[in-house]
C-alpha positions in Angstrom: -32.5 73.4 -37.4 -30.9 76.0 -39.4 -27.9 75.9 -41.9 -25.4 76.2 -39.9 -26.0 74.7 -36.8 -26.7 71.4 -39.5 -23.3 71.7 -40.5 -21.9 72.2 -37.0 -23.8 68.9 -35.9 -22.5 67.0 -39.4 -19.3 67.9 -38.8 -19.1 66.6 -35.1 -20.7 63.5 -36.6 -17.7 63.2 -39.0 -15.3 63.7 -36.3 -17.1 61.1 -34.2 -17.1 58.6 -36.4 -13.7 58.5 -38.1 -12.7 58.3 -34.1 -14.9 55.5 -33.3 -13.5 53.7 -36.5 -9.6 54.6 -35.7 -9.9 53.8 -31.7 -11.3 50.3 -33.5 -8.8 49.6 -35.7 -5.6 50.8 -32.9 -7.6 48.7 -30.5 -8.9 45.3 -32.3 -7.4 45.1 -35.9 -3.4 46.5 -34.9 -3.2 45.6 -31.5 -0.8 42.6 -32.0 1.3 44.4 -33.7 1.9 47.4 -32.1 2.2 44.6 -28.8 5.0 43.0 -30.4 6.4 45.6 -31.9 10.1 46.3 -30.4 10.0 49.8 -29.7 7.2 49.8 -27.9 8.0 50.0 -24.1 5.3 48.4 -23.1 6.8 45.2 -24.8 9.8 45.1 -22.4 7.6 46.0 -19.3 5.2 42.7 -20.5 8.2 40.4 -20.9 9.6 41.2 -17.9 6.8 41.0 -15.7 5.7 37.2 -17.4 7.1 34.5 -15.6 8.2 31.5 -18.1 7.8 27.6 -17.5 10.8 25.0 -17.1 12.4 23.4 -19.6 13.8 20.0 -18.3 16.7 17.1 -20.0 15.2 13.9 -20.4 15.9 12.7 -17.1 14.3 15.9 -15.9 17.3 17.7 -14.6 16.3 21.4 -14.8 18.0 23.7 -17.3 15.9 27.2 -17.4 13.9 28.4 -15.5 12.5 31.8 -13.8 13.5 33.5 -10.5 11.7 36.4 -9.6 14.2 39.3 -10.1 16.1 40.8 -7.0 16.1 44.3 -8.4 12.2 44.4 -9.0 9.6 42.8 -7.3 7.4 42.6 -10.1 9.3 40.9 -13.0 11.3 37.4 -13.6 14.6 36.7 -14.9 15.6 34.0 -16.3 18.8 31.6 -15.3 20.2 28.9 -17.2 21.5 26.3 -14.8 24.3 24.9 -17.2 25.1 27.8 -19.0 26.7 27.4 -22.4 26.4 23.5 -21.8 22.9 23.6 -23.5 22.7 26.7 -25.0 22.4 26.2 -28.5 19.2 23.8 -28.1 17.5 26.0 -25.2 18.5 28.7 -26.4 17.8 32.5 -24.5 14.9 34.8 -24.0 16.0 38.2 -23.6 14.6 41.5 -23.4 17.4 42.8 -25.7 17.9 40.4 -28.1 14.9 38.2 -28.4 14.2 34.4 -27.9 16.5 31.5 -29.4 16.2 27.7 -29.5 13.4 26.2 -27.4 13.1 29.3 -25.9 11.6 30.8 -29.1 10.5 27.6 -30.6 8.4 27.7 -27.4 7.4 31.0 -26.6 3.6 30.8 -26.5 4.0 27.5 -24.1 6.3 29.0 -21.8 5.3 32.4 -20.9 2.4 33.2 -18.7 -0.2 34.7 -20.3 -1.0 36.6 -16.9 -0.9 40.1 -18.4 -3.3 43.4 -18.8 -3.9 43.0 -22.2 -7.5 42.7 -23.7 -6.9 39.2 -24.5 -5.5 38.3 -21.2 -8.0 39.6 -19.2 -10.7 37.8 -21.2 -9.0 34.6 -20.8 -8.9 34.9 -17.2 -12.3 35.8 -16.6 -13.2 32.6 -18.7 -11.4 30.6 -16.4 -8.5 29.2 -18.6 -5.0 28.4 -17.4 -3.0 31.4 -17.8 0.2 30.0 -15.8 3.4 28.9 -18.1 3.6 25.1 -19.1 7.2 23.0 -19.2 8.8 21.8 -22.2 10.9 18.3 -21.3 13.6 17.8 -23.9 14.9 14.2 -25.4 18.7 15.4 -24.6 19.8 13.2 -21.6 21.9 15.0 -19.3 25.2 13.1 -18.8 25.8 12.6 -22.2 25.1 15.9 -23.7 27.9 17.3 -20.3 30.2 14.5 -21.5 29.8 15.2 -25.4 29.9 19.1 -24.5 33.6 18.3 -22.2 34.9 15.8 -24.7 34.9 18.8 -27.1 36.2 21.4 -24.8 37.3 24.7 -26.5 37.8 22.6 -29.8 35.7 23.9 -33.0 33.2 21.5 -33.4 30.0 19.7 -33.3 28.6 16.8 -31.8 24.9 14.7 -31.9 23.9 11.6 -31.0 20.7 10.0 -31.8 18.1 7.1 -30.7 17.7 5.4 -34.4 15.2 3.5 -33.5 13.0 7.2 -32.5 15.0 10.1 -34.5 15.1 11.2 -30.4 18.3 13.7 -30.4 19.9 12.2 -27.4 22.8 15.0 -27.0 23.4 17.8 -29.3 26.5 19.9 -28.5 28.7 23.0 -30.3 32.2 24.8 -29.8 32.5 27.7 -29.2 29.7 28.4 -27.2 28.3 30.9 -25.1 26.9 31.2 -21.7 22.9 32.4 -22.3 22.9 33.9 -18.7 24.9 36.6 -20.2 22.6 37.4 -22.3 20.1 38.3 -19.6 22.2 39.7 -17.3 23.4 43.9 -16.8 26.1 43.9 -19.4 24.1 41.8 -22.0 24.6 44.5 -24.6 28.5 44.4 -24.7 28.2 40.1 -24.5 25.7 40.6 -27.4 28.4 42.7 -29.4 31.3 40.0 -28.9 29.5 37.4 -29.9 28.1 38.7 -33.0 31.4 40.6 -33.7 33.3 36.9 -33.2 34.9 35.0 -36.5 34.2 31.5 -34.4 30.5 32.8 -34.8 29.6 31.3 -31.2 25.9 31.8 -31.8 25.8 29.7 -34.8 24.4 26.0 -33.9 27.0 24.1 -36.3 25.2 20.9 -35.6 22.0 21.2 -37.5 21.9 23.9 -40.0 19.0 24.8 -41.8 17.2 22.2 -40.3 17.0 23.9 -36.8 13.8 25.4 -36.4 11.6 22.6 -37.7 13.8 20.0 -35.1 12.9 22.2 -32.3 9.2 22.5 -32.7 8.4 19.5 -34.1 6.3 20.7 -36.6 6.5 20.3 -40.5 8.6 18.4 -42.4 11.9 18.0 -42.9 14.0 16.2 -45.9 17.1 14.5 -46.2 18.3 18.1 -48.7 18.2 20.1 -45.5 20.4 17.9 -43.3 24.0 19.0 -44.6 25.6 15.1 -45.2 29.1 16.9 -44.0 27.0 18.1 -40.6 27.1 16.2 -37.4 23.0 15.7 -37.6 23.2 15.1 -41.1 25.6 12.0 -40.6 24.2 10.9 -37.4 20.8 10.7 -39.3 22.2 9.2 -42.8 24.2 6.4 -40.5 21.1 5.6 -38.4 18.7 5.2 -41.2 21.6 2.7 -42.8 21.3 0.7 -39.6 17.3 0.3 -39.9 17.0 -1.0 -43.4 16.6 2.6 -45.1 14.2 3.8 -42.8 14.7 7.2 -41.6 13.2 8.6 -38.5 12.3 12.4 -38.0 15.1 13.9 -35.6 13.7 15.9 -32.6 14.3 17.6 -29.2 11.2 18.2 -27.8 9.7 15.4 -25.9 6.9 16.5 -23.9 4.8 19.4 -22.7 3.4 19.8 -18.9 1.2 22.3 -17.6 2.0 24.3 -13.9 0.3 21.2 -12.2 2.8 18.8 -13.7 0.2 17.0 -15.7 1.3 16.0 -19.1 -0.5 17.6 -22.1 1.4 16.7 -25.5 4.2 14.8 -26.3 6.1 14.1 -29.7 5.6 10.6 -31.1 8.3 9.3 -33.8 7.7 10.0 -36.7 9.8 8.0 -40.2 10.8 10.6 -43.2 9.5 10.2 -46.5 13.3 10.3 -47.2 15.1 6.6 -47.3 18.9 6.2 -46.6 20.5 2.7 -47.1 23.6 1.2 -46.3 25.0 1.5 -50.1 24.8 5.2 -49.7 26.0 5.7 -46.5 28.8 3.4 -47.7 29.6 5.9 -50.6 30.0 9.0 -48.0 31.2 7.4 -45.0 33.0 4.3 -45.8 32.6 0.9 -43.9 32.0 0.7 -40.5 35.0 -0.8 -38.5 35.1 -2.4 -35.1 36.1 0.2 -32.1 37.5 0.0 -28.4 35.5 2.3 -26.3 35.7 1.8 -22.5 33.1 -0.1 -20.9 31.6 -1.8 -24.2 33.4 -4.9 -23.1 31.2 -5.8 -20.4 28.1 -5.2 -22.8 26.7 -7.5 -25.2 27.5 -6.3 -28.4 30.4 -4.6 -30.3 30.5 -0.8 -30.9 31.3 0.2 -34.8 32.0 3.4 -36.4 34.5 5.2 -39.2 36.6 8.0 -39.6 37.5 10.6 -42.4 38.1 14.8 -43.8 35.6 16.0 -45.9 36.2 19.6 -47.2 33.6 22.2 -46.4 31.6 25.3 -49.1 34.6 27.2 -47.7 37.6 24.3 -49.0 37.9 23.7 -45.1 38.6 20.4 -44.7 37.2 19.2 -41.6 37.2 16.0 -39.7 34.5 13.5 -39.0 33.7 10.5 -37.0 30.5 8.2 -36.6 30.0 5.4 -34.2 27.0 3.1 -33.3 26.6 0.4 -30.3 26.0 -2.2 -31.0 26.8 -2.8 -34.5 23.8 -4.5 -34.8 20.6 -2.6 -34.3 22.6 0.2 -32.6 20.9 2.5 -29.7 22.3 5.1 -30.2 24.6 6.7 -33.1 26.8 9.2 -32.4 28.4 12.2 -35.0 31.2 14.4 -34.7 32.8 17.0 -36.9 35.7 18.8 -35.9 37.5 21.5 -37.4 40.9 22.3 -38.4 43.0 24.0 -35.5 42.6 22.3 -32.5 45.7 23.2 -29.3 49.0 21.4 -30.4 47.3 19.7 -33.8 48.8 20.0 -37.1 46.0 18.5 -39.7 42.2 18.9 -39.5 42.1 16.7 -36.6 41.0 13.2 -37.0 41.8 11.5 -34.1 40.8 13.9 -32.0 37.1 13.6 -33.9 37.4 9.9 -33.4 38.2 10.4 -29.7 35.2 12.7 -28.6 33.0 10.2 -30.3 34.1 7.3 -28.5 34.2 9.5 -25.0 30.3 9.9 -25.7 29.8 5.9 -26.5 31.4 5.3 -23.6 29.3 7.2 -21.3 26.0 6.0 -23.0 27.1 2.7 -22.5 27.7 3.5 -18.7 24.3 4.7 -19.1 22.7 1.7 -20.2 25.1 -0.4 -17.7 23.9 1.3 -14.7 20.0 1.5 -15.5 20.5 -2.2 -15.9 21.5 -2.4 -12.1 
């Protein structure tokens, strides 16, 4: 072979081989990337096209779900049954905007993995389960619509928790938003109010820092990330007072089902390393004083609680509440902070605090009564 021929033949080698080694890396090494990547078309086309898995209250009333889409055959959309009831624990999934709440805390569990991609297509030929699974949530339906009702359009939080299981029984913020907005044809202009709003809608006032470790159940979190002055950070505080100290891990997500229904994970409780007693919850929230709630009377037991203003990082002063029933070894414990502002109120709104609080006793009490029957 001559000289140049050699070179023709070295050169096609070179060629050949920095392809082989770029087609690799696109392919293999950057594929997830450039797949998740949010300019990539094919991203929106994927998402649409998955369909996504339930996600169920305790009492397994549905409260997401997938429909297949009306204006294209091939794709999903997703509808949240009680709108802006839940929607700072569920959460959205949108094309647009991303996931939320469970939605994104969840992501991997509830889409289908039915797609084109290498990965996919491997998976299916090796026969695994490629449909979505459920999540179930510990939130119990009629009290997180009563705690969401009892604060109406006043700015504020509500949570109430099993002590004995750190379960997050309701967990409920005003304002709110409707998620289904979010997914819908005018999601962009929703998406610019919200953001654009000074009552900050999207923000989950409840929980704080601590959100994304509550939703997943995964990794730890301390007693410095639960803001005492937050509705889960008292609920917590009070509930470890009323178990000797001992504080139990708050959660939402209960359980995990596949597309045949059959359970494959749940959450067990789990106690902090953190330890709250009733001297310090005595020092932030006072003593806890007898209450009349509606319905308590024909239950063994006494309901408890207290009242006060605490000022917030931005010299807010808002008002809080905690009750617990029964005062003794309490089921549930229920926190409420409510801002300053509320219609026809002049001061940061204590009563009205102490009144939301005792709405959701009341209706966990009527909870209790008629599962008795």
């Amino acid at each position: 072979m001559n000289g140049p021929i050699r070179r023709v033949v070295l050169v096609l080698g070179m060629i050949f081989l920095v392809l082989v080694v770029d087609l690799t890396y696109w392919q293999a090494i950057a594929a997830d990337r450039l797949r998740q990547n949010p300019r990539n078309p094919r991203v929106e086309l994927t998402r649409s096209g998955q369909e996504r898995g339930e996600i169920l209250s305790a009492d397994a009333v549905v409260l997401a779900r997938s429909v297949p889409d009306p204006l294209d055959s091939g794709a999903f959309r997703r509808e949240y049954l009680y709108g802006s009831v839940y929607a700072h624990v569920v959460g959205f999934s949108s094309a647009l905007f991303g996931d939320r709440g469970v939605e994104a805390a969840h992501a991997s569990l509830l889409r289908s993995r039915r797609d084109l991609t290498t990965s996919g297509i491997l998976n299916a030929l090796l026969g695994e389960d490629l449909r979505p699974r459920s999540i179930q949530l510990t939130l119990n339906h009629e009290l997180q619509a009563t705690a969401a009702r009892a604060l109406s359009d006043r700015r504020g939080s509500v949570v109430a928790l099993d002590p004995a299981t750190g379960q997050v029984l309701a967990m409920a913020n005003s304002p709110t938003f409707n998620p289904n907005a979010l997914v819908g044809t005018n999601a962009a202009v929703v998406w610019d109010a919200l953001t654009e709003s000074p009552d900050g809608p999207l923000v989950n006032r409840a929980v704080g820092g601590s959100l994304p470790e509550l939703l997943t159940a995964e990794g730890t979190i301390t007693l410095d990330e639960m803001d005492p002055r937050s509705a889960l950070g008292i609920a917590t505080r009070v509930a470890a007072a009323g178990q000797d100290g001992l504080m139990m891990r708050p959660y939402v997500t209960a359980r995990v089902f596949d597309a045949d229904s059959d359970q494959v994970s749940q959450t067990d409780p789990e106690p902090m390393t953190d330890t709250f007693g009733h001297e310090a919850a005595l020092s932030l929230y006072g003593e806890s004083r007898p209450l009349v709630v509606r319905g308590a009377r024909d239950r063994p037991g006494e309901p408890a609680g207290n009242s006060g203003v605490a000022e917030l990082d931005a010299g807010e002063p808002a008002a809080w509440f905690f009750g617990v029933w029964p005062a003794a070894r309490p089921t549930i414990v229920v926190a409420v902070v409510v801002y300053p502002g509320g219609p026809g109120e002049i001061g940061p709104g204590r009563a009205a605090a102490a009144s939301i609080g005792r709405a959701v006793l009341a209706a966990w009490i009527h909870i209790i009564t008629s599962s008795d029957e």
